[in-house]
C-alpha positions as CSV (number, residue, x, y, z in Angstrom):
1,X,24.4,-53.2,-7.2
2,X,27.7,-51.5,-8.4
3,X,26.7,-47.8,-9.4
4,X,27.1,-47.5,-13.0
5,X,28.6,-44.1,-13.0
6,X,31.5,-45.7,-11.8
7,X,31.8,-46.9,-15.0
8,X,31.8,-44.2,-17.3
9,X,32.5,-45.1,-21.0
10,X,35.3,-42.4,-21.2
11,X,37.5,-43.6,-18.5
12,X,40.7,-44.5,-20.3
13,X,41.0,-48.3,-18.3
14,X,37.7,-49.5,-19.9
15,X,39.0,-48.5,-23.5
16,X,43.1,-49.7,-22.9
17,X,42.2,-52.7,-21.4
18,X,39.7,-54.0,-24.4
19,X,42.6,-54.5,-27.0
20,X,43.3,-58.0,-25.1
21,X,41.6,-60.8,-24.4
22,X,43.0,-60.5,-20.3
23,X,41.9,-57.2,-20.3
24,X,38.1,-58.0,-21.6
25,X,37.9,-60.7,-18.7
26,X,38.8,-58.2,-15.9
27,X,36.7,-55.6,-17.1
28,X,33.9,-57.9,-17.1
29,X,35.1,-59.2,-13.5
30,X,35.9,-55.5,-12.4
31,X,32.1,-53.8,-11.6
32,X,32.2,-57.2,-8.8
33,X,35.2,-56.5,-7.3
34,X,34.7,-53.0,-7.1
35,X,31.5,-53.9,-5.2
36,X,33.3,-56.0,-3.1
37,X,36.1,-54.1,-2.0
38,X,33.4,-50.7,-0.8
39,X,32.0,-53.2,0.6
40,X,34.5,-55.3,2.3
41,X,36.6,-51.6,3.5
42,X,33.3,-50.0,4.1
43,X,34.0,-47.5,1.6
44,X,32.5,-44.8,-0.1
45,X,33.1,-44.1,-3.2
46,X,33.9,-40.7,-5.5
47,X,34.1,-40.2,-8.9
48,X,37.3,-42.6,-10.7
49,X,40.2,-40.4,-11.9
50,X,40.5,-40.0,-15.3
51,X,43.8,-42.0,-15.6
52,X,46.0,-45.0,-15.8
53,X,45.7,-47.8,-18.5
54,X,45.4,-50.6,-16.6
55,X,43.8,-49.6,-13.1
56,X,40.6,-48.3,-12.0
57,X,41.2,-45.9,-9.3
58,X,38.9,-43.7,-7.2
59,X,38.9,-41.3,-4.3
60,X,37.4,-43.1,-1.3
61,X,35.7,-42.2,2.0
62,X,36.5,-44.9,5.2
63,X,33.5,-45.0,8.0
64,X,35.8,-42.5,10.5
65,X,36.0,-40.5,7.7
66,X,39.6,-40.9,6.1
67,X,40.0,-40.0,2.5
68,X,41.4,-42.9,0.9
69,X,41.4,-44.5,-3.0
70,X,40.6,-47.4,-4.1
71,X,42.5,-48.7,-6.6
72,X,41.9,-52.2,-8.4
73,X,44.5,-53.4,-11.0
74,X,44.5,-55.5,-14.0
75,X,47.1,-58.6,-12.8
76,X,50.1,-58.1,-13.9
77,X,53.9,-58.8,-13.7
78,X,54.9,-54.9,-13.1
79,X,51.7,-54.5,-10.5
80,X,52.2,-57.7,-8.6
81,X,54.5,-56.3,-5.7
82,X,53.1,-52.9,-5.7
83,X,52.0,-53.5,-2.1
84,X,54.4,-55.1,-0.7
85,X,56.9,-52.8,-1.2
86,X,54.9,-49.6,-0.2
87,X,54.4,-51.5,2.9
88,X,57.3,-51.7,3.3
89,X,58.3,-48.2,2.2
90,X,55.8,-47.4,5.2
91,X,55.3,-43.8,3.7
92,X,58.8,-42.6,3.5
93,X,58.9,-40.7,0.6
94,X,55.6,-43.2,-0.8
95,X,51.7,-43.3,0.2
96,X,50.8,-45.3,3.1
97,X,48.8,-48.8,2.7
98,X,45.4,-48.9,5.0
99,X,44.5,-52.3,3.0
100,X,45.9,-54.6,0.4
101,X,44.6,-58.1,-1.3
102,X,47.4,-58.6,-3.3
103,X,45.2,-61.9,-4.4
104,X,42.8,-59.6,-6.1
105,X,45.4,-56.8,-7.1
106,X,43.7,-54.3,-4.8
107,X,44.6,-51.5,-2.7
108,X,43.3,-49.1,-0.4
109,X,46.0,-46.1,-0.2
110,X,46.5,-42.6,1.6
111,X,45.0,-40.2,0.0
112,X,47.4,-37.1,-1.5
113,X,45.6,-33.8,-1.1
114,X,45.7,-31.2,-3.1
115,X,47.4,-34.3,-5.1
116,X,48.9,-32.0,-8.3
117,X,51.3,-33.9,-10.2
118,X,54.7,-32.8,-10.2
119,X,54.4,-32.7,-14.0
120,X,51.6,-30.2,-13.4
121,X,53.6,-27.8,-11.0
122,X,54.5,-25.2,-13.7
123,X,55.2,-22.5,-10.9
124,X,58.1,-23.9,-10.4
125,X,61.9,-23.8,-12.7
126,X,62.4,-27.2,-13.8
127,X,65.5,-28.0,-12.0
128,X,63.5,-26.9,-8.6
129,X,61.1,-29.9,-9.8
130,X,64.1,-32.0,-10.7
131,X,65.0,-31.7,-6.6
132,X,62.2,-32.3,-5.3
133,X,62.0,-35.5,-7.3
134,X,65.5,-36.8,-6.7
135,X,64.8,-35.9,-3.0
136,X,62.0,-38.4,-3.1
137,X,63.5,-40.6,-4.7
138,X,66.6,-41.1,-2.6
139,X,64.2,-41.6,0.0
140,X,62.8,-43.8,-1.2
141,X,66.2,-45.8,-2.0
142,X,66.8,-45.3,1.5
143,X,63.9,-46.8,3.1
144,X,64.2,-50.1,2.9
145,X,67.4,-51.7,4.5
146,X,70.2,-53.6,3.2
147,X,69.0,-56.9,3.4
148,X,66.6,-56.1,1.2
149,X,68.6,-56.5,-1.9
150,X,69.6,-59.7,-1.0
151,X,67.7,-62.9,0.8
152,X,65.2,-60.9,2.7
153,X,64.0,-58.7,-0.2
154,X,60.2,-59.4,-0.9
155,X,59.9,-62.5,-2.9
156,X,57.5,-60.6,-5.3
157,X,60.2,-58.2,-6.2
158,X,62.2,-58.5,-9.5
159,X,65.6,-58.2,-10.8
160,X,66.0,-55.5,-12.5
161,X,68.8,-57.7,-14.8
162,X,66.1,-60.2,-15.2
163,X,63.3,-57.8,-16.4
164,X,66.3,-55.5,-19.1
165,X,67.2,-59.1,-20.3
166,X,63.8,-59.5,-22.2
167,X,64.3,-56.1,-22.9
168,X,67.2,-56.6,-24.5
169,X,65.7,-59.5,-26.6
170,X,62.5,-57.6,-27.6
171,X,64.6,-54.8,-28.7
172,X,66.8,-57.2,-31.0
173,X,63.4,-58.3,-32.2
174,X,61.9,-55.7,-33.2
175,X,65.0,-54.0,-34.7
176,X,64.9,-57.4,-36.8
177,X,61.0,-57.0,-37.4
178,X,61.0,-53.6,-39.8
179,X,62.7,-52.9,-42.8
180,X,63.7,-49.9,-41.5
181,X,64.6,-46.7,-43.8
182,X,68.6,-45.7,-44.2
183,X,68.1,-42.5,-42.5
184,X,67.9,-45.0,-39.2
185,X,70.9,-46.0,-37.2
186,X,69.5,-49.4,-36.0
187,X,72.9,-49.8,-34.6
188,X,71.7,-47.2,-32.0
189,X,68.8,-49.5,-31.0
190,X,71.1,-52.3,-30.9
191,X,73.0,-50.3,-28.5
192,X,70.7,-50.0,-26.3
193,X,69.7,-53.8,-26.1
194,X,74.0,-53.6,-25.3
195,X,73.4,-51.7,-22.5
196,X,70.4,-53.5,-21.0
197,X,72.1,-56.7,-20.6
198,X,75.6,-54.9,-19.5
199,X,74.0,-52.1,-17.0
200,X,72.2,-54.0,-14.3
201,X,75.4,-56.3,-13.8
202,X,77.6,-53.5,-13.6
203,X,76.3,-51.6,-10.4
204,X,78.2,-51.0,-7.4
205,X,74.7,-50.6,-5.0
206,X,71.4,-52.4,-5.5
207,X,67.9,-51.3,-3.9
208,X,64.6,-51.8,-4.3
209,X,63.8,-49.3,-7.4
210,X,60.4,-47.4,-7.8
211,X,60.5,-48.5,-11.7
212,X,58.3,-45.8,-13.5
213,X,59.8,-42.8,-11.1
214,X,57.8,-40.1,-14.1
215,X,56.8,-36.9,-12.8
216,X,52.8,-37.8,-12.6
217,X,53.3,-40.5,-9.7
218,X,55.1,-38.1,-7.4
219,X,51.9,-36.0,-5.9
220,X,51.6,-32.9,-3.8
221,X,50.5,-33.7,-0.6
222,X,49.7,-32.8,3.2
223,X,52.0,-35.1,5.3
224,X,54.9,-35.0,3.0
225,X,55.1,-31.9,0.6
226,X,55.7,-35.0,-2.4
227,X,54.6,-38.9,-2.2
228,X,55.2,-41.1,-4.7
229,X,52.2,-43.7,-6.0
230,X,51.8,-46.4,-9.1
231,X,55.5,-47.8,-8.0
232,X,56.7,-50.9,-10.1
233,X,59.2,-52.1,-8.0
234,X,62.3,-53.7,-9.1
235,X,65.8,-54.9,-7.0
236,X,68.7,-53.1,-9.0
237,X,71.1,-50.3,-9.6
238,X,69.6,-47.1,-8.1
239,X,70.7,-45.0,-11.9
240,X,67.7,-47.1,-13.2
241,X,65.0,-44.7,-11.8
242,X,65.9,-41.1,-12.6
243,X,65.4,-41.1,-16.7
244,X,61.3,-40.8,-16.8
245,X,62.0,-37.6,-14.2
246,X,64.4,-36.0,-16.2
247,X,62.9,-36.5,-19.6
248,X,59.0,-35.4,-18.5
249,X,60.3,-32.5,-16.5
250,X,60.2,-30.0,-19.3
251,X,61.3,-32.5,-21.9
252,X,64.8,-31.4,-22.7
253,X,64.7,-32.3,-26.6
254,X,62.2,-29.2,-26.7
255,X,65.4,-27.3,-26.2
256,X,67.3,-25.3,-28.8
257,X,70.2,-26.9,-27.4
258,X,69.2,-30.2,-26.0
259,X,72.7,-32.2,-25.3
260,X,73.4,-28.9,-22.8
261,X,70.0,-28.6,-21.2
262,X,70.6,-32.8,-20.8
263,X,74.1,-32.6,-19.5
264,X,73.1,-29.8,-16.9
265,X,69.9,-32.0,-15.6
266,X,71.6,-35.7,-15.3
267,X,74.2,-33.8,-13.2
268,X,72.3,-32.1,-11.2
269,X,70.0,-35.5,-10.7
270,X,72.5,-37.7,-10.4
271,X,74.5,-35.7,-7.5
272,X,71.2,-35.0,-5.9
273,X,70.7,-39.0,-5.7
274,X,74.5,-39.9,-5.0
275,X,74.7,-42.0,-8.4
276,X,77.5,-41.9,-10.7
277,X,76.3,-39.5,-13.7
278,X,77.6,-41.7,-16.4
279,X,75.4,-44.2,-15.2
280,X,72.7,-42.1,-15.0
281,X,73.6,-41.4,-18.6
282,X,74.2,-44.9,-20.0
283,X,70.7,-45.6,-18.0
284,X,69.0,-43.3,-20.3
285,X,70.1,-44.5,-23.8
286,X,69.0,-47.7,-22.6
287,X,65.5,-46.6,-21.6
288,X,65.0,-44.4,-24.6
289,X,65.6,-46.7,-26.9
290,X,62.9,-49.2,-25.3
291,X,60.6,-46.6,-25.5
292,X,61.1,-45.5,-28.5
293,X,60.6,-49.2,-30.0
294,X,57.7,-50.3,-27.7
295,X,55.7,-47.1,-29.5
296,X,56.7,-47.4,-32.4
297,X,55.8,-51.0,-32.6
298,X,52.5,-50.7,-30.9
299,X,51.1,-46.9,-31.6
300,X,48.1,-47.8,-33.8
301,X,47.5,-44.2,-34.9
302,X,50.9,-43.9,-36.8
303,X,50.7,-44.8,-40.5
304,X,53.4,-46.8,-41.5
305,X,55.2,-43.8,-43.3
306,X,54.2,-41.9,-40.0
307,X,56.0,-44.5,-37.8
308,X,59.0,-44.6,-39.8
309,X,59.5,-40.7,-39.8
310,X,58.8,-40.3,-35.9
311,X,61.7,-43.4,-35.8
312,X,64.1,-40.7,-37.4
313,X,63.6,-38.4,-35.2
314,X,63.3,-40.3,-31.9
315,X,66.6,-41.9,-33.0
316,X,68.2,-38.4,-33.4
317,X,67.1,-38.5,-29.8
318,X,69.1,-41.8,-28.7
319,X,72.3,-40.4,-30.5
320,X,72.3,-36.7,-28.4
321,X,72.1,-39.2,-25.7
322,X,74.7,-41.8,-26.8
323,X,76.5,-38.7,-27.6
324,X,76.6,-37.0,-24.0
325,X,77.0,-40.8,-22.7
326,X,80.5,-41.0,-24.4
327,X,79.1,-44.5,-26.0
């Protein structure tokens, strides 16, 4: 019998994934095939982290005694090829794979020890953080050979033009959806559905892309200082991945001065990754943009006055970025 304290009410999965009918059937499915995979790896089990909105994920022990984690994901489009590709990546710059039913959408994974999140390392200046990131990220872009852009990437893997396409037409969507106020340059967001349908066609490299490179899935660890986890994998331009890095790292529009602290960080990314900063840039606006819509469109806890005055401000955001961008 699964141990209920695996369970806890508080664990952010078992609230997230109860706003959709998908999500109530694989919670009700997921005490089973938690059960099944401790007892299919011989594992046992710790505590679940207290994180991630669509995964349960918990520290594991293997019968030699490895530290491991068991993590069991909701099946989705973004979580399907997860495995695949960190085999692949065969811990070059990512956490290795002891075990993976990508039937079931579970994985067994290296453990990162002390594991601090990149996010959390405030020792450290920002831009040292920045590195570190674009370090492991290039690795990562480096891992995989050439051919797998092309026929011999893993069938599981997206475009990354295929995935900004809908993108692009959610954005339009929503843009359409709300009488938005006049202080709200929907052109801006219109923009950025521009740019999701131009940018993937315009590279000059494709790779296979981490897809949500943020600082919290790069963790300290013992046989690499940094591993990257929670990859999303994607085949595209490599000036896709850098944004979530740049704008968690001591969010720049904190910053008296944020086009200068923004200019200063994409160059120092970009040329720390090889890409073309304007790329980087355009990449950015893009991203920002769905973000900023996705939230606003779906963040329950903003009134409707509340959503439309965070939409000012977040599109003050897009234009220091447009701005910068040249666009």
């Amino acid at each position: 019998m699964t141990d209920p304290s695996l369970f806890p009410p508080s664990l952010p999965v078992l609230n997230g994934m109860r706003r959709t009918a998908s999500g109530r059937e694989w919670l009700e499915q997921l005490p089973a095939l938690v059960e099944e995979f401790r007892d299919r790896w011989e594992l046992r089990l710790g505590t679940p982290y207290h994180g991630g909105s669509c995964s349960w994920v918990a520290p594991a022990l293997r019968t030699d005694g490895t530290p491991a984690v068991l993590k069991v994901t909701w099946p989705h489009r973004e979580a399907r090829p997860e495995g695949e590709v960190l085999r692949r990546w065969n811990g070059r710059g990512s956490v290795l794979v002891h075990e993976h039913d990508p039937q079931r959408y579970a994985l067994l994974l290296e453990r990162c020890e002390p594991g601090t999140e990149l996010c959390a390392a405030a020792e450290l200046p920002p831009e040292e953080r920045l590195l570190l990131g674009a370090g492991v990220l290039r690795r990562l872009w480096d891992a995989d050979p050439d051919e797998a852009v092309g026929e011999g990437r893993p069938p599981s893997v997206e475009r990354l033009s295929a995935l900004c396409d809908d993108w692009a037409l959610r954005t339009e969507e929503r843009v359409a959806r709300h009488p938005w106020p006049a202080g709200v340059d929907t052109g801006l967001f219109l923009l950025g559905a521009e740019l999701l349908r131009e940018l993937p066609r315009g590279a000059s490299r494709e790779t296979v892309l981490h897809g949500d490179f943020n600082p919290g899935n790069l963790l300290a660890a013992e046989r690499e200082p940094w591993l990257a986890i929670d990859t999303k994998p994607l085949v595209g331009d490599p000036a896709f991945d850098p944004w979530p890095l740049i704008q968690q790292i001591d969010d720049p529009f904190t910053h008296p001065d944020p086009r200068r602290v923004l200019a200063d960080r994409t160059a120092l990314v970009a040329d720390a990754t090889g890409t073309d900063v304007a790329r980087v840039r355009a990449w950015a606006v893009a991203r920002l943009v769905d973000f900023l819509l996705y939230h606003l469109d779906g963040d329950g806890e903003l009134s409707d006055s509340g959503r439309m005055s965070e939409s000012g401000r977040r599109s003050e955001q897009v234009r220091t970025l447009a701005g910068l961008a040249g666009l």
